[in-house]
C-alpha positions in Angstrom: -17.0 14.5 24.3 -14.3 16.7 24.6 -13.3 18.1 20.9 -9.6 16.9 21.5 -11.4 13.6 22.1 -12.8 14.4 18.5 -9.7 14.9 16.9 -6.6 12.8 18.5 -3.7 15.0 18.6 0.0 13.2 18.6 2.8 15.2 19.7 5.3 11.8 19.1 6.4 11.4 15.7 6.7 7.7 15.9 3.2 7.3 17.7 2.0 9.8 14.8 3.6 6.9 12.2 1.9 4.0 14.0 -1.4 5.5 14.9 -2.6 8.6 12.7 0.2 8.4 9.5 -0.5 4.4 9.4 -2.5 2.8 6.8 -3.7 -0.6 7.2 -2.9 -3.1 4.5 -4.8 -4.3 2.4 -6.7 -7.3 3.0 -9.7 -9.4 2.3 -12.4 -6.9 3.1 -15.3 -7.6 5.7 -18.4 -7.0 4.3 -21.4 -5.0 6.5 -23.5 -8.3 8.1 -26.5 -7.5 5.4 -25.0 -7.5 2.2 -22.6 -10.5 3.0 -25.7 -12.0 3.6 -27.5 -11.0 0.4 -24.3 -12.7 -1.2 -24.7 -15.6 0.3 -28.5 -16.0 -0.2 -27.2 -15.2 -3.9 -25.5 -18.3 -4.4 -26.9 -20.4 -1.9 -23.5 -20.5 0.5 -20.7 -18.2 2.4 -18.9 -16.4 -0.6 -16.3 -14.2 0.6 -16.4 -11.2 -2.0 -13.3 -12.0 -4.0 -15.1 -15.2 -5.1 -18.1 -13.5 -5.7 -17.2 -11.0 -8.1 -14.8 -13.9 -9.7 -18.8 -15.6 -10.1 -19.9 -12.6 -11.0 -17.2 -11.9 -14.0 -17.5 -15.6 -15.2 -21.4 -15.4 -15.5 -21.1 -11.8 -17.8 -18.1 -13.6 -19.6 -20.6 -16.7 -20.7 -23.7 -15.0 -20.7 -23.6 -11.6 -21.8 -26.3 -9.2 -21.4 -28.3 -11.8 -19.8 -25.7 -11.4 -16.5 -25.5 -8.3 -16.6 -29.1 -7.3 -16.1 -29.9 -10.0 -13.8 -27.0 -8.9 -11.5 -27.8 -5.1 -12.1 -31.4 -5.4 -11.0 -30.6 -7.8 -8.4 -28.2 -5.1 -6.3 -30.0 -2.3 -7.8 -33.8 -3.5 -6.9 -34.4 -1.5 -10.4 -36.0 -3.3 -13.6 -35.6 -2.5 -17.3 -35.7 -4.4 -20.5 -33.1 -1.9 -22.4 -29.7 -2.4 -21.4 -28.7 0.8 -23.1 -30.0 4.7 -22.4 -31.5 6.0 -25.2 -31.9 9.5 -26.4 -34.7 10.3 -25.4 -34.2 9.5 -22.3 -31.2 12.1 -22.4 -33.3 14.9 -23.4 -35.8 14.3 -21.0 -32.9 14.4 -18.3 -32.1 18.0 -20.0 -35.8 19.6 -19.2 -36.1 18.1 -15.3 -32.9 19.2 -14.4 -33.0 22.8 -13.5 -31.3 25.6 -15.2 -28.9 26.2 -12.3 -27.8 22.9 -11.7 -26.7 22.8 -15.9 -25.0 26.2 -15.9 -23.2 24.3 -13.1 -22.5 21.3 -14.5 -21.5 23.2 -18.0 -18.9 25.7 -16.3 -17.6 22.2 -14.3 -16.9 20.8 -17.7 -15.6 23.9 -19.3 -13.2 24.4 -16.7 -11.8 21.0 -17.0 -11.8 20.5 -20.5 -9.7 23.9 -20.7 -7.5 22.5 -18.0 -6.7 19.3 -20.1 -6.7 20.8 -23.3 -3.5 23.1 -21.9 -2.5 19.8 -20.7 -2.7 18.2 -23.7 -0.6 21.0 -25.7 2.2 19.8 -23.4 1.8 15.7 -23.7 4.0 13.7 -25.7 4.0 14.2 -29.4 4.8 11.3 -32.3 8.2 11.7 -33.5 10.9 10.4 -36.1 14.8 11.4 -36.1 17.7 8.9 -37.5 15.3 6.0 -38.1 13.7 6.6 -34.8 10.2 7.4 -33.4 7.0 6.8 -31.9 3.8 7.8 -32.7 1.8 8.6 -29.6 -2.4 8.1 -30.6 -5.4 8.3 -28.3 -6.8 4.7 -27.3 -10.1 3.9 -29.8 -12.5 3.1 -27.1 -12.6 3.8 -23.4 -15.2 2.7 -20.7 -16.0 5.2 -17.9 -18.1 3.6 -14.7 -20.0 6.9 -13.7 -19.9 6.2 -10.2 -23.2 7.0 -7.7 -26.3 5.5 -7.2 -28.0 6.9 -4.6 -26.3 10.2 -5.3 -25.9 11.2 -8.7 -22.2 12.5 -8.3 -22.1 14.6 -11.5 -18.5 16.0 -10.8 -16.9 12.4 -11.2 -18.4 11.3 -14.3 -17.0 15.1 -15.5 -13.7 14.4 -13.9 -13.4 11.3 -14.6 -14.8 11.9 -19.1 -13.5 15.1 -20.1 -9.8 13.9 -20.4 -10.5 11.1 -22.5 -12.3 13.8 -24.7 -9.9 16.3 -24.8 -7.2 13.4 -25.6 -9.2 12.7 -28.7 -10.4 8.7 -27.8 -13.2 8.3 -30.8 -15.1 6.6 -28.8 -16.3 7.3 -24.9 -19.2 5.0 -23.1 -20.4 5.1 -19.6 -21.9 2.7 -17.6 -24.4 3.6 -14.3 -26.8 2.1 -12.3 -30.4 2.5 -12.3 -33.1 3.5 -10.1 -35.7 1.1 -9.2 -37.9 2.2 -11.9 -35.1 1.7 -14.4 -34.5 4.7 -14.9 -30.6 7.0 -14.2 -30.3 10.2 -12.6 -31.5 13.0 -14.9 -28.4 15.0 -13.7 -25.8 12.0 -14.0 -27.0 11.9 -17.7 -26.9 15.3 -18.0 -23.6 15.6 -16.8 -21.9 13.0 -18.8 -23.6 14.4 -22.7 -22.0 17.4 -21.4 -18.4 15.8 -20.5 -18.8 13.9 -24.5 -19.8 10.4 -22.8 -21.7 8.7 -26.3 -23.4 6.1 -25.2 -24.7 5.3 -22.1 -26.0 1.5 -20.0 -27.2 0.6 -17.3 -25.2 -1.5 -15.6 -23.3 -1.3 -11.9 -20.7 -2.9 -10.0 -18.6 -5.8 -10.9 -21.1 -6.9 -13.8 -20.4 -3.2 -15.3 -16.7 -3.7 -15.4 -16.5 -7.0 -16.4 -19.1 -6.4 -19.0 -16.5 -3.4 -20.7 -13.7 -6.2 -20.1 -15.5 -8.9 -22.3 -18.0 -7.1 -24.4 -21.6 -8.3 -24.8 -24.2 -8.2 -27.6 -24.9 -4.4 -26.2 -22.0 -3.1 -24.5 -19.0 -3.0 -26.6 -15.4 -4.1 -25.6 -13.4 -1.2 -24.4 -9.6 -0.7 -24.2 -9.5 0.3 -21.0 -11.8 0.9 -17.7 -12.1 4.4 -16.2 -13.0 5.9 -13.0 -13.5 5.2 -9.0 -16.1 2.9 -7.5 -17.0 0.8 -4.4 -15.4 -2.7 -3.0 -17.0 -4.9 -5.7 -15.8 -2.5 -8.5 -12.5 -2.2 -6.8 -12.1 -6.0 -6.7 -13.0 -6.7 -10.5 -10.4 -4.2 -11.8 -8.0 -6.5 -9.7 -8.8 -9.1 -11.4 -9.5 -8.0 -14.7 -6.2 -6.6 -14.9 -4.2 -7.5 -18.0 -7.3 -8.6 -19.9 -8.5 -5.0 -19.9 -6.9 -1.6 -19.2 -7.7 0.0 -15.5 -6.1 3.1 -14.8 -5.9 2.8 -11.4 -7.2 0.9 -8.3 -8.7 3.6 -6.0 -9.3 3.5 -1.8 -11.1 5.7 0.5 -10.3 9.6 -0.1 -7.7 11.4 2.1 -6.9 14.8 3.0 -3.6 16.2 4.9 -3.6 19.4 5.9 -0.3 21.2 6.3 -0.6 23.9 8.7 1.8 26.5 10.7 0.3 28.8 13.2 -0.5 31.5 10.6 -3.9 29.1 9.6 -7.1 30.0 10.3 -8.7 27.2 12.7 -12.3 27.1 11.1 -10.8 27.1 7.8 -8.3 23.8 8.6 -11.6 22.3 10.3 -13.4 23.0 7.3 -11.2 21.2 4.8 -10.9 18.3 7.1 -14.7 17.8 7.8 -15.0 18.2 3.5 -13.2 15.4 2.9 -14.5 13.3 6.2 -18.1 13.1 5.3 -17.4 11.2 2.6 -17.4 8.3 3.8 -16.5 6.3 7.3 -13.5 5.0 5.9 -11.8 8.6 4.5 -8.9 9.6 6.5 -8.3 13.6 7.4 -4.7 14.1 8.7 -3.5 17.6 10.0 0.3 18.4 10.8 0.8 21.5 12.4 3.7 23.2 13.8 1.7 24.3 17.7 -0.2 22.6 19.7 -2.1 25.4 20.8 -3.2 25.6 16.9 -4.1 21.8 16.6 -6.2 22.5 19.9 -8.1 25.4 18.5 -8.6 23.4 15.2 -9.9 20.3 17.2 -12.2 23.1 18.8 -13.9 24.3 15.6 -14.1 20.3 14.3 -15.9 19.3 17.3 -18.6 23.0 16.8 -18.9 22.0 12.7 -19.7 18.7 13.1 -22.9 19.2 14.4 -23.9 21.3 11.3 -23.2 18.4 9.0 -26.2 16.4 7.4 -23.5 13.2 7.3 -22.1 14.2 10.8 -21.8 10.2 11.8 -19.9 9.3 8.7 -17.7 12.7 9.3 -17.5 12.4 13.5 -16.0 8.4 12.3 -13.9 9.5 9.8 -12.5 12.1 12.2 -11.8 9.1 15.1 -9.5 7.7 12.1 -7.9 10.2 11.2 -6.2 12.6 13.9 -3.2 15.7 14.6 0.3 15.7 14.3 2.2 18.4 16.2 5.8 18.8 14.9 8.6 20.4 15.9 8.7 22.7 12.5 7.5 23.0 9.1 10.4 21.1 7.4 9.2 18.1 9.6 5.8 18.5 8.7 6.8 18.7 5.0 8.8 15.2 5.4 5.9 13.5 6.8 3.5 14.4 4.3 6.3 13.2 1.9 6.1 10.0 3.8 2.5 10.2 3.5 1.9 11.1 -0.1 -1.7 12.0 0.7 -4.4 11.8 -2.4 -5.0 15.7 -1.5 -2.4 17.8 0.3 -3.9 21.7 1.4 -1.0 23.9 2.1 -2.3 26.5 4.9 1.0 28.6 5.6 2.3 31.9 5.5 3.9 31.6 2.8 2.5 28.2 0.5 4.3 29.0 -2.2 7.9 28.4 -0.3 6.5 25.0 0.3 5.9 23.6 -2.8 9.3 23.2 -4.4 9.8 20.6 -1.4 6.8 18.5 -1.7 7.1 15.8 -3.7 4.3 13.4 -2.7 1.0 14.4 -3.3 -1.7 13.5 -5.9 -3.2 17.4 -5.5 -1.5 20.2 -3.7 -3.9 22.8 -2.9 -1.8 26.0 -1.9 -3.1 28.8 0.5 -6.9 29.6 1.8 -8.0 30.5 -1.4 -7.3 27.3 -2.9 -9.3 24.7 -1.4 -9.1 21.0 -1.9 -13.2 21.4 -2.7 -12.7 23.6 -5.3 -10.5 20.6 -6.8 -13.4 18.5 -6.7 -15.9 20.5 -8.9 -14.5 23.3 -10.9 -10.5 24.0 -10.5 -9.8 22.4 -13.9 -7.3 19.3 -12.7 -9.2 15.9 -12.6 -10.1 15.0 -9.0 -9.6 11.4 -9.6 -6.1 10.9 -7.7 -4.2 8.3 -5.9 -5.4 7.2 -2.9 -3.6 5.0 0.1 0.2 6.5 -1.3 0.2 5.7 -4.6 0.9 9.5 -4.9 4.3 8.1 -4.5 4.5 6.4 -7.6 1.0 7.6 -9.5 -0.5 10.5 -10.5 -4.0 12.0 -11.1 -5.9 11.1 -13.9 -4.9 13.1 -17.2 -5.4 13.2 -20.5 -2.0 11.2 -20.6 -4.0 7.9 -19.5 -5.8 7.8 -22.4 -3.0 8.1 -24.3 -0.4 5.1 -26.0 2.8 5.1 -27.4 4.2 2.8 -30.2 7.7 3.0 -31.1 8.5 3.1 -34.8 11.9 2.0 -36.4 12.1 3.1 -39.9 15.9 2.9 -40.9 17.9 2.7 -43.9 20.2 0.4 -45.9 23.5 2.2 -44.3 21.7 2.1 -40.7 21.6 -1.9 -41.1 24.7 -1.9 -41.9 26.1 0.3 -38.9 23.7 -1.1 -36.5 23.3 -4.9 -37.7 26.5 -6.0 -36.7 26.8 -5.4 -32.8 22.7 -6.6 -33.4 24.1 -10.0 -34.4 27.3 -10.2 -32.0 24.4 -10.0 -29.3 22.4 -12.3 -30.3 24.9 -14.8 -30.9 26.2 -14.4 -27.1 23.0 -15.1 -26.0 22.7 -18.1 -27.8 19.9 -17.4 -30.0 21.3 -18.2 -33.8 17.7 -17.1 -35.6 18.1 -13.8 -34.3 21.8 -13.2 -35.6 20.5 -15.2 -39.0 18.0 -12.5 -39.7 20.4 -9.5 -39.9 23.5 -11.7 -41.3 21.3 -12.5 -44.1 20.3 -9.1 -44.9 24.5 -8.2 -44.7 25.5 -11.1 -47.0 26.5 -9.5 -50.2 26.3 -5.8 -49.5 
């Protein structure tokens, strides 16, 4: 395979839209052959997987912690009797990680708390002028689903915590899956005492989030659901909307690299590959302002793939993604507006020139010594962004999302009087009499 086989380059703009810029809609998804049939074998017929996590939420809605754990152990092959992590369990997960892997996860979490906390210094504050205000609280409880099974992903459970921390919710649960003997990832526990996560369950996938929807006699009722997760967690924030909080519904990570001639090959290769081998479905775009420089980048793709441990899931996620040659870098910057990737890196001779004209992007990630992987672990910004160009109407997670507003109207005798009036002219025009009766009563007499 020739490495310009590896990565597709498009020279066409409008082939670039249709083929490497497109995104497929979204649709009912299609399952790998084994786990639709574990489904079906599940409830004893074809299910597609809407309908199953619908079953799914209705069984933890009637039956509690009883649904959850049977549902848990069933896609988790683990078995426990306590729904809930206990600390002991916590400070055994302190002594077998190692002492490099905490200072890590420590500086991860100090790095992001500091990031939020000058965030937070710069958030909406509760006001009153003139009778008006609003008074702008952190939500009471918020639910975090520490995403990873297999892999204990300690960077999203700090990414994904810390804000809700540093925005002062009093209290922060998680919920995780558990290994076959029950037990979770000493360094997912590790990571989310660090990151202030209180109390910790067991509990995965759709069961998890319907359980913080609902509430059962161990997990408690949040006010809103937190954090990235697979299909079936995906499809029960969709539906669990409006009964719950969800901050955002999240697809398969993406990475547009925005490049001029100036960029070092290996280093665009690298930050494409980073993003690529996570999974089959993530899509790595580069725009780049020469072919010769999209050829040379294909070149070191195709030589550090091979040094990859996930090189299939990265060599697939490559095939969807591709190269755009345009005809300058204000056309490049248009189509990564168009785009609005999750992470946009900025790999041109002067980055700085470029940002003031980007204005869709849930991350930009300006020059070589800023690269989207540092985002991931220990800039200080939360890596949970919008995915599939939502970045043209969302933004990363903050310590804004775990905040709420409620107005306040405090006025006095000679505002009602000022005010009440035009109130009651209005109401009458739209027909409603009670409304106008309520403020003409007040004004009878005055």
């Amino acid at each position: 395979m020739t490495a310009t086989q590896t990565l597709r380059i498009v020279e066409d703009i409008e082939v670039a839209r249709a083929t490497v810029l497109k995104r497929e809609p979204l649709s009912e998804p299609v399952l790998a052959e084994p786990v639709q049939r574990g489904i079906d074998e599940l409830w004893g017929e074809h299910v597609a997987p809407a309908d199953h996590v619908r079953r799914i939420i209705d069984a933890v809605r009637t039956e509690g912690d009883a649904a959850v754990r049977r549902f848990s152990q069933r896609f988790d092959g683990s078995a426990y009797d306590t729904i809930e992590v206990t600390g002991d369990e916590i400070a055994l997960a302190f002594e077998q990680v190692s002492p490099e892997d905490l200072e890590a996860v420590q500086f991860a979490a100090h790095r992001v708390r500091r990031y939020h906390e000058m965030q937070l210094e710069h958030a909406p504050t509760s006001f009153s002028e003139r009778g008006m205000g609003m008074v702008v609280r952190p939500l009471f409880r918020a639910g975090i689903y520490m995403t990873g099974s297999e892999a204990a992903l300690p960077s999203s459970v700090i990414h994904t915590a810390v804000p809700g921390v540093v925005a002062g919710v009093e209290q922060v649960i998680g919920v995780t899956a558990a290994r076959a003997d029950g037990t979770v990832n000493p360094l997912k526990l590790v990571a989310a005492h660090v990151a202030g996560v209180q109390r910790i369950f067991r509990a995965s996938g759709a069961q998890a989030i319907a359980a913080l929807a609902f509430g059962t006699e161990s997990i408690p009722r949040v006010d809103k659901i937190y954090g990235p997760g697979g299909i079936f967690v995906t499809i029960a924030k969709q539906q669990l909307f409006g009964r719950v909080g969800i901050d955002a519904i999240y697809g398969p990570t993406e990475t547009l690299v925005l490049a001029d001639a100036s960029a070092a090959p290996d280093l665009c290769a690298a930050d494409l590959l980073a993003q690529a081998e996570h999974d089959v479905l993530a899509t790595p775009v580069l725009i780049t302002t020469s072919r010769a420089h999209a050829e040379a980048v294909a070149e070191q793709v195709e030589a550090q793939l091979a040094t990859l441990e996930r090189e299939s899931i990265a060599r697939a996620a490559i095939a969807r993604g591709g190269a755009v040659v345009v005809a300058d870098l204000e056309q490049g910057i248009l189509l990564a507006n168009e785009f609005a990737p999750e992470h946009l890196c900025v790999l041109t001779e002067d980055p700085g020139a470029v940002l003031p004209r980007i204005r869709n992007a849930g991350g930009v990630f300006l020059g070589e010594s800023s690269p989207e992987v540092l985002g991931d672990y220990t800039a200080g910004p939360s890596h949970v962004m919008p995915t599939g160009g939502s970045a043209r109407f969302a933004s990363p997670l903050s310590v804004l999302d775990f905040l709420k507003v409620t107005s306040v109207i405090n006025l006095t005798a000679e505002d009602l009087d000022r005010l009440g009036p035009f109130a009651a002219r209005l109401a009458r025009a739209e027909g409603l009499t009670g409304h106008a009766r309520s403020i003409e009563r007040r004004l009878e007499g005055r």
